[in-house]
C-alpha angles and dihedrals in degrees: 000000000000114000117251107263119221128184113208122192127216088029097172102059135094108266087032095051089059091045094057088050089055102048092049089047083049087053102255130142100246121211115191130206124174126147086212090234090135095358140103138200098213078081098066098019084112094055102050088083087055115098082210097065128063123178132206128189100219138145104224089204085064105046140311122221123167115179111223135009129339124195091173139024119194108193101207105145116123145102107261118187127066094249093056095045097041084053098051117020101159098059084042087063097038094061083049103053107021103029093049091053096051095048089046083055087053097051085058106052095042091046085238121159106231130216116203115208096217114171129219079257088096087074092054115186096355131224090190125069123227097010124228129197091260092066115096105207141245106244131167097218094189093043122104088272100049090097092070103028097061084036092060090039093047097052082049087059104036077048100059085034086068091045111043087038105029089028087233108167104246142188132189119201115191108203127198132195111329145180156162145108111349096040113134114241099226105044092110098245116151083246104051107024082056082045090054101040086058091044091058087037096239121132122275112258109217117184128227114353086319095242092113104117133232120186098210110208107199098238087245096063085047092049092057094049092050088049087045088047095048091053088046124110085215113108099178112081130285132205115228116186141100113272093217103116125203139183115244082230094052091039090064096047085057091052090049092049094051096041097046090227122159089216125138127223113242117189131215145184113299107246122238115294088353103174108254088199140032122179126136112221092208102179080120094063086037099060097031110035098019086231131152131152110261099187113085120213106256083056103045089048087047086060093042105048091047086060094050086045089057096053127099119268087242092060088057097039105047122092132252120282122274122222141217092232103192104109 
């Protein structure tokens, strides 16, 4: 009998990169697309000598074409932290909008069930704590974020479009801060860029007092509730974090604590709509996929800053990317 086939976009990325590592773990043929805007093929390097894994170098916005049969489609392709998508907002929207619609087209045609990697960025800066699927959001949509916010909320409701009107099988994941091995340092996340700061031995730049909350989910765990969603018979969205809030100051701290670092916290201005708080209220994943995060965060941050140990100085030292910024 013939594995199950899955096409998952933005292959090269970070969360990508683990998902392709799990398919294929479960037994599935793996296809890879990724445009390699942000990127990068070190990720998946050790997957290329495997039969199971095929890679295409494809821009989603563009046009999406996969030879052969499809059982499953992950739409992970899209910049993801604020210092790709302030940088370009236009592609970031793009990947939302366009390239949702043409994977969702080729969900259709192939008979494919589809799985939407939304973010807790639908629910802005929220008013509602912890947020639960039910809450609509508070979002800016002409703030600096904007460009990622209605991009995620628009790929929610093109999503539910195809599957209330074309009948596609759909899933939504809401993710909410994530992390491990294959993060780049300079993406401008709380966790790396803190990671990176100790690593070139500067002090760690918190914004704000600092008593703005993240809830950190270790990848793995992610990874598990993604698998759970897309083998789930529930179209509407889930949440999928761990609920374990912490303060960026405190966060630091933490950093500072684990890396032995003699580095001091600085603080600067908060930037524009920057979410106050950030919890992920997961009964729903609870009741319907019986999914919680097992790996605590001290941990989680052990594994990942091994891994960042274990790069080479260039990759800490080295600036972030630069775009081609015409859409």
């Amino acid at each position: 009998m013939a594995n199950k086939r899955i096409l998952i976009t933005g292959a090269a990325g970070f969360l990508g990169s683990h998902l392709c590592d799990r398919f294929i773990k479960e037994g599935f043929d793996v296809v890879g697309m990724d445009n390699l805007i942000t990127g990068d093929l070190k990720n998946i390097e050790h997957l290329f000598k495997l039969k199971e894994f095929e890679f295409y170098h494809c821009d989603v916005t563009k046009f999406v074409h996969v030879p052969g049969n499809l059982d499953y489609i992950l739409h992970f392709a899209s910049p993801a932290s604020p210092i790709d998508y302030l940088k370009i907002p236009i592609q970031t929207l793009k990947v939302g909008a366009l390239g949702t619609h043409n994977c969702l087209g080729l969900a259709k045609s192939k008979g494919a069930r589809m799985l939407v990697a939304s973010t807790s960025e639908v629910y802005g800066d929220p008013m509602v704590h912890p947020q639960t699927e039910e809450y609509w959001g508070n979002v800016n949509p002409v703030g600096p974020r904007g460009v990622y916010d209605e991009a995620k909320r628009f790929m929610e409701s093109i999503t539910m479009a195809y599957h209330t009107y074309h009948q596609v099988e759909t899933r939504i994941v809401r993710i909410f801060n994530t992390y491990g091995p294959r993060m780049r340092l300079n993406d401008g996340r709380a966790l790396p860029a803190f990671i990176g700061q100790v690593l070139r031995g500067e002090d760690l730049t918190v914004f704000g007092d600092g008593s703005q909350t993240r809830s950190f989910c270790y990848v793995d765990d992610l990874v598990e509730g993604i698998f759970r969603l897309l083998h789930s018979d529930y179209a509407y969205p889930v949440n999928i974090g761990n609920p374990v809030e912490i303060s960026l100051k405190d966060f630091a701290e933490e950093i500072i604590k684990l890396t032995g670092s003699t580095a001091k916290i600085i603080y600067k201005p908060l930037p524009v709509d920057d979410p106050k708080q950030r919890k992920p209220d997961i009964t729903k994943a609870k009741e319907l996929l019986g999914w919680e995060p097992k790996v605590d965060r001290a941990e989680g941050l052990k594994i990942t800053y091994e891994y960042f140990k274990n790069l080479s100085p260039e990759e800490y030292t080295k600036q972030p990317k630069e775009f081609n910024t015409k859409a």
